[in-house]
C-alpha positions in Angstrom: -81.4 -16.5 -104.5 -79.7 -14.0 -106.3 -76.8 -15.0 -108.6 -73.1 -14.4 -107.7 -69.5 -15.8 -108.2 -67.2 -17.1 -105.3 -63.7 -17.1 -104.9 -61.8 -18.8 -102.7 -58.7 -16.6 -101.6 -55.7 -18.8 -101.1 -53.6 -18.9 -97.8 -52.8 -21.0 -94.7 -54.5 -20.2 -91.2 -53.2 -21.6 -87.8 -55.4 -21.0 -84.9 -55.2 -21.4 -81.6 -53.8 -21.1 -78.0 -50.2 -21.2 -78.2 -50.4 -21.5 -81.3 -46.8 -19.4 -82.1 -45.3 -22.5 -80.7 -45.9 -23.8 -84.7 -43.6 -20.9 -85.9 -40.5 -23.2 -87.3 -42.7 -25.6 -88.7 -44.9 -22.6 -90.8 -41.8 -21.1 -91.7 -40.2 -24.2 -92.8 -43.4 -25.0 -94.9 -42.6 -21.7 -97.1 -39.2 -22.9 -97.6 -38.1 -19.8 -95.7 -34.1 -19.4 -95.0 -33.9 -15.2 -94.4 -36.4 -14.2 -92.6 -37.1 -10.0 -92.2 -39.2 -9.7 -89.1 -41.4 -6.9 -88.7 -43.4 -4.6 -86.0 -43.7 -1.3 -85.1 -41.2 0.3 -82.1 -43.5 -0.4 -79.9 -43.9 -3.9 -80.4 -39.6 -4.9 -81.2 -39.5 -6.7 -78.1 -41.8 -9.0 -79.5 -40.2 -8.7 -82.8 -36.8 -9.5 -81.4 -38.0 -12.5 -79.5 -39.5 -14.1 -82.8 -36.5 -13.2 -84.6 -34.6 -15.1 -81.7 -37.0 -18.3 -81.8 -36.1 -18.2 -85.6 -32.3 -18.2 -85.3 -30.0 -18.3 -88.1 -33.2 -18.0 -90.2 -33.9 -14.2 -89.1 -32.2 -11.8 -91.5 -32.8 -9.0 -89.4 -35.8 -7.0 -87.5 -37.1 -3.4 -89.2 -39.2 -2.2 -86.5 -39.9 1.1 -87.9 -44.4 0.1 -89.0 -46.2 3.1 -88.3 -49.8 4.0 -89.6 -51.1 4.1 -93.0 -47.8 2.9 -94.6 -46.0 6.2 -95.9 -44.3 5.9 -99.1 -40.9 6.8 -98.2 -41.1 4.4 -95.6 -42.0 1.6 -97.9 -38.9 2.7 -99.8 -36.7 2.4 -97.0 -38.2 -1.7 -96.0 -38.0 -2.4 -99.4 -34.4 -1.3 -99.6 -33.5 -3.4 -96.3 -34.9 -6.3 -97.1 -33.3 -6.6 -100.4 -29.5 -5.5 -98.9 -30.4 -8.6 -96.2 -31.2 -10.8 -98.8 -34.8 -11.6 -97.8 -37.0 -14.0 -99.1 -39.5 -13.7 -96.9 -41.3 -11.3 -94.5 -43.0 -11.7 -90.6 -45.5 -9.3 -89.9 -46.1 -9.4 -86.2 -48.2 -6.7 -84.9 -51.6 -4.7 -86.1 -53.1 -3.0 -89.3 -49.7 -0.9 -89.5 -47.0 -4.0 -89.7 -49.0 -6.1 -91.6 -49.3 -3.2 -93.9 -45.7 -2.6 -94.3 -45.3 -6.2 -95.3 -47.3 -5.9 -98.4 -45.7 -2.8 -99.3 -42.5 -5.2 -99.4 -44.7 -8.0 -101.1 -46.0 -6.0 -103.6 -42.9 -4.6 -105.3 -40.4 -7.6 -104.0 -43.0 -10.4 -104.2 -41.5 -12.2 -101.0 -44.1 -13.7 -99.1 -45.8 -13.1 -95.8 -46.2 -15.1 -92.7 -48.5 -12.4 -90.5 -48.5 -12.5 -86.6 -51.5 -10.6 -85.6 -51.5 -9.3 -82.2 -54.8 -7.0 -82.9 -58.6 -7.4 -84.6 -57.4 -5.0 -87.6 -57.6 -8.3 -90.4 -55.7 -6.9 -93.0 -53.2 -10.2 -92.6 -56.9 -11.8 -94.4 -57.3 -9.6 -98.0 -55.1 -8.9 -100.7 -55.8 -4.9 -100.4 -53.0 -2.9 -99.5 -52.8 0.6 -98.5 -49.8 3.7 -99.1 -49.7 7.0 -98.0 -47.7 9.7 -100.7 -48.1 13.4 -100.5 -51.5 13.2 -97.4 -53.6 10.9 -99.8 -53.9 7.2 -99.1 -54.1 4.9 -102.6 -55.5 1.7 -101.9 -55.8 -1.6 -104.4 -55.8 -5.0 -104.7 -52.7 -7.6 -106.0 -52.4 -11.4 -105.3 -48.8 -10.8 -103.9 -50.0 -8.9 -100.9 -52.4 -11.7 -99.6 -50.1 -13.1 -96.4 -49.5 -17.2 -97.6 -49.7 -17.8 -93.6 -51.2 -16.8 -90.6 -50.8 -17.5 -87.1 -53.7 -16.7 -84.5 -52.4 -16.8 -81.4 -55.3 -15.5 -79.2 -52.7 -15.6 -76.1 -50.0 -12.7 -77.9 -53.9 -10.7 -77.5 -53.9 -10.8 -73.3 -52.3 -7.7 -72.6 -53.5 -5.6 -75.5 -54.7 -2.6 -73.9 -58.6 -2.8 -73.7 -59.3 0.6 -75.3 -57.3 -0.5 -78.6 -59.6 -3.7 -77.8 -62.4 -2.5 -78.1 -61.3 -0.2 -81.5 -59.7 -2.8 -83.0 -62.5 -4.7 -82.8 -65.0 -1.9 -84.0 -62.7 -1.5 -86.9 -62.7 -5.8 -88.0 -66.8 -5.5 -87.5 -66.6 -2.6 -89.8 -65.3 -5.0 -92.6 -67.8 -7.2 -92.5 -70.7 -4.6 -91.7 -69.5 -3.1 -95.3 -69.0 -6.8 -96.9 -73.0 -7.6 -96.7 -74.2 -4.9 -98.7 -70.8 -5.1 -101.1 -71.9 -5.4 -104.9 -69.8 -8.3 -104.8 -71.2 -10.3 -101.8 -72.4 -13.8 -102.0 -74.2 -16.0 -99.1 -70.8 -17.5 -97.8 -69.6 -14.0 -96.7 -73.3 -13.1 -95.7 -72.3 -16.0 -93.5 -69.0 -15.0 -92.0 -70.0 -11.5 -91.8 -72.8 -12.2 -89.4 -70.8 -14.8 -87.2 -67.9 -12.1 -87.2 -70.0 -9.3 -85.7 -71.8 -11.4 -83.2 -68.5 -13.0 -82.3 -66.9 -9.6 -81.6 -70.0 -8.0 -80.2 -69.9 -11.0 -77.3 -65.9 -10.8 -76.9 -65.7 -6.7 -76.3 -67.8 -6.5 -72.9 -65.9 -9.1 -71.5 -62.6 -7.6 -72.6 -63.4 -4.4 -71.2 -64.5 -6.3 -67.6 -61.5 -8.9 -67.7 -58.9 -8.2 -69.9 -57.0 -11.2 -69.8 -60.1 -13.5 -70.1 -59.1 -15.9 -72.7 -61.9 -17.4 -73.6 -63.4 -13.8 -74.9 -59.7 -12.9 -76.3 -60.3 -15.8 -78.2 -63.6 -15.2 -79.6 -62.5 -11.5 -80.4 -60.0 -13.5 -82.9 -62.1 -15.8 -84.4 -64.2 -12.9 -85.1 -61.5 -10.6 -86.5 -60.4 -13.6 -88.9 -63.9 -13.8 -90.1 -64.5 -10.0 -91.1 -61.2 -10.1 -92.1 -62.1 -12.7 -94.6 -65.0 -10.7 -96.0 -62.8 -8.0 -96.3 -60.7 -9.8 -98.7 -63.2 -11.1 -100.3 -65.8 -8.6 -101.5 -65.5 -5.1 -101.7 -65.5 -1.9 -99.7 -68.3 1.0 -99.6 -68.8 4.8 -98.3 -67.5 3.6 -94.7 -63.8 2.9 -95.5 -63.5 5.8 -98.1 -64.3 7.8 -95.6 -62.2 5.9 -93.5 -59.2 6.3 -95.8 -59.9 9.9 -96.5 -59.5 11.0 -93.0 -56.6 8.5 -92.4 -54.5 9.1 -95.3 -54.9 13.0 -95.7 -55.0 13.9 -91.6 -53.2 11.1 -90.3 -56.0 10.0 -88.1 -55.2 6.9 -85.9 -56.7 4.0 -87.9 -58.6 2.4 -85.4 -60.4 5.2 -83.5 -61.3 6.3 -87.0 -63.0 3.0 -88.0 -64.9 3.5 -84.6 -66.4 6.6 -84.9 -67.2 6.7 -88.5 -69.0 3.3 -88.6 -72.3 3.9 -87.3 -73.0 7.3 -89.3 -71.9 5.6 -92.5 -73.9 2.5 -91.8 -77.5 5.0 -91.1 -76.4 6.5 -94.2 -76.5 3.6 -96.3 -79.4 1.8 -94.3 -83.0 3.0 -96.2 -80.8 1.2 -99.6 -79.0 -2.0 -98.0 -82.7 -3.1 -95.9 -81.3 -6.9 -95.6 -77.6 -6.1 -94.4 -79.1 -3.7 -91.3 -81.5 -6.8 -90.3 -78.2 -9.1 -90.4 -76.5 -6.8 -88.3 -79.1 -6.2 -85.8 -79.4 -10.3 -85.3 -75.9 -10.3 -84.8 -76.0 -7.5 -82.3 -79.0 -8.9 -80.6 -80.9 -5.6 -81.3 -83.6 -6.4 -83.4 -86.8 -4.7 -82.3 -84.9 -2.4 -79.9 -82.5 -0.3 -82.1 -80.9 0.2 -86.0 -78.1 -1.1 -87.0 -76.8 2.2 -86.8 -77.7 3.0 -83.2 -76.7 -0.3 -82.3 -73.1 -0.1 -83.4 -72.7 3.3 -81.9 -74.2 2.2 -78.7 -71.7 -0.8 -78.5 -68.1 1.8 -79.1 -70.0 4.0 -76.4 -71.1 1.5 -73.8 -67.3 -0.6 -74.0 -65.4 3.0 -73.6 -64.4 3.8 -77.2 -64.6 7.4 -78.7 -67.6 8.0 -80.5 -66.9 11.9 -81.6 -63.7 12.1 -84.3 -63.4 15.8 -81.8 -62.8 13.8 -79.2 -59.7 11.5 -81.3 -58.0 15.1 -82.0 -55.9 15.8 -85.1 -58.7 17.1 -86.9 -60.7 20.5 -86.9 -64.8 20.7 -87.9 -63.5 23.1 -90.5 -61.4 20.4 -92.0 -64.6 18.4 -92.6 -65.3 20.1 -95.9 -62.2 19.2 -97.1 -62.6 15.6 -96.2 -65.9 15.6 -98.4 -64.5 17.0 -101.1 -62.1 14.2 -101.5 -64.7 11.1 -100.8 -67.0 12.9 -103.1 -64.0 13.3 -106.1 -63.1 9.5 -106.2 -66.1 7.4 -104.4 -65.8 3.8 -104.1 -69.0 1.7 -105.2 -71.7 2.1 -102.6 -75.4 1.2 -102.0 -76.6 4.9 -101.9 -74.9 6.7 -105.0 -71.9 9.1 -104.2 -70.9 12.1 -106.1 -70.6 15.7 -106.1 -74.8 15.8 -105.7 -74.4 13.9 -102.6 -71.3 16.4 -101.0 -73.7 18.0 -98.6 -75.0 14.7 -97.2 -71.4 13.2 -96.8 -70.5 16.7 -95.2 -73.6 16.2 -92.8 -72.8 12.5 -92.1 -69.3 14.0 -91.2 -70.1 16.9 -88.8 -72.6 14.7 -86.8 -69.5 11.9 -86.4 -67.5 14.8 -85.4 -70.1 15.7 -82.3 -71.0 12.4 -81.8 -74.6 12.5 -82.4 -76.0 8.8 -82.0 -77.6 7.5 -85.4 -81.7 6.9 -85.1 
């Protein structure tokens, strides 16, 4: 067995049907008293109605979380939560709210209950995300990690299914990534396995019954698993790519996640031999398809966009300008990246833009 180093990342997880009904009691373990509620405007009804189980203990709602954090709006939470005297922040929502939160967290230092209502995970890692001037700066800091999270798989029964099944895409995508990470070790090889299986079983049945519980269910577990890996270990070609097209076009995270996965993952697949024979297990595929046609057949089969043409806001033209920037600042990956490699990551790019299915 190879050598590694594990670290255990700190925080409190709550799962369960009806499991919101603990609220007051998690709150009251952080010795919370002003409580900022957040969400994005879609989601302020729910963010009011926590706010309201909370009471006197609310400070306020800022229901202004949108995608990939922009700065300005960072300024602007930070700014209210320090003129309502916060000392604590509830993210309840996706990716976007969660991501606001740690905005907060990481100049403020308050601390984070999360709420998640989708499979994004970020409420699991200590990496946060802002947007300045179309390019997205990512990084990791203690203060970000949320101290609490509830998983509620019953706030998940009315999540539209195509988000579903996105959402989902994007939370396997974490720990697809996480088992070829130069930082892996055997307990995230573990989770990583059970997170994609759990999500491959949950999506068909989400798509056929959205409000069946029991799959809503497993679709959480799962996203708290890859979540975990992503918090854990780090991140490769996929989410650079991922971040590139998010931060500098303002894709929508999800969809990007989606789409991009399966090229990234045949990319990186003749250098990462063990991590493609995990994933295949989990999807059941062994024998019968890559771990790259695999994944793309599961987005396509359950409804999800498998062509970024298809997700709109970017043009194929744009595509050189996307590999540019992965090429100019790559993360660590399996298969080296750098300017020698900008015509294969252009490649990799136009096919996810037509949607070509991976061998």
């Amino acid at each position: 067995m190879k050598a590694f180093v594990y670290n255990g990342q700190p925080g409190r997880v709550v799962f369960g049907n009806g499991a919101l009904s603990q609220l007051e009691q998690e709150v009251d373990l952080l010795r919370a008293s002003r409580v900022l509620v957040l969400s994005t405007p879609g989601q302020q009804a729910q963010a009011q109605a926590v706010a309201g189980r909370l009471g006197a203990r609310a400070a306020g709602v800022f229901a202004r979380a949108v995608m990939h954090v922009p700065l300005a709006l960072a300024e602007e939470a930070r700014a209210e939560a320090r003129r309502l005297g916060a000392d604590c922040t509830l993210a309840i929502g996706g990716g976007s709210t969660v991501g606001l939160a740690k905005a907060i967290a990481l100049e403020l230092g308050l601390p984070i209950l999360a709420i998640p209502t989708t499979y994004a995970g970020s409420e699991m890692t200590p990496v946060y995300g802002i947007t300045d001037g179309g390019i997205k700066k990512t990084g990791k800091d203690a203060r970000v990690l949320p101290r609490t999270v509830i998983y509620d798989p019953d706030l998940t029964l009315r999540l539209p299914v195509g988000l579903s099944i996105t959402s989902g895409m994007n939370a396997i995508a974490h720990a697809a990534e996480g088992l070829y990470a130069k930082d892996g070790n055997p307990i995230m090889e573990m989770m990583a396995e059970e997170g994609i299986r759990a999500l491959a079983r949950a999506m068909p049945a989400i798509r056929q019954q959205p409000a069946d519980a029991q799959a809503r269910g497993d679709a959480l577990y799962g996203a708290w698993l890859c979540g975990t890996v992503l918090g854990n270990v780090g991140m490769a070609l996929h989410h650079k790519l991922c971040h590139t097209l998010g931060g500098t076009f303002n894709l929508p995270h999800a969809e990007v996640h989606t789409v991009i996965l399966p090229h990234a993952i045949g990319f990186n697949a003749p250098f990462a031999a063990p991590a493609m024979r995990r994933i295949e297990r989990a999807l059941g595929t062994e024998g019968s398809a890559s771990a790259a046609a695999a994944l793309f057949d599961l987005a396509r089969d359950n409804g999800a966009p498998v062509a970024l043409k298809d997700i709109g806001g970017i043009t194929e033209a744009d595509l050189a300008v996307a590999a540019d920037l992965a090429v100019q600042a790559p993360y660590w990956n399996p298969r080296e990246i750098g300017p020698d490699q900008r015509e294969d990551i252009h490649r990799l790019l136009v096919a996810a833009y037509h949607g070509i299915r991976p061998d």
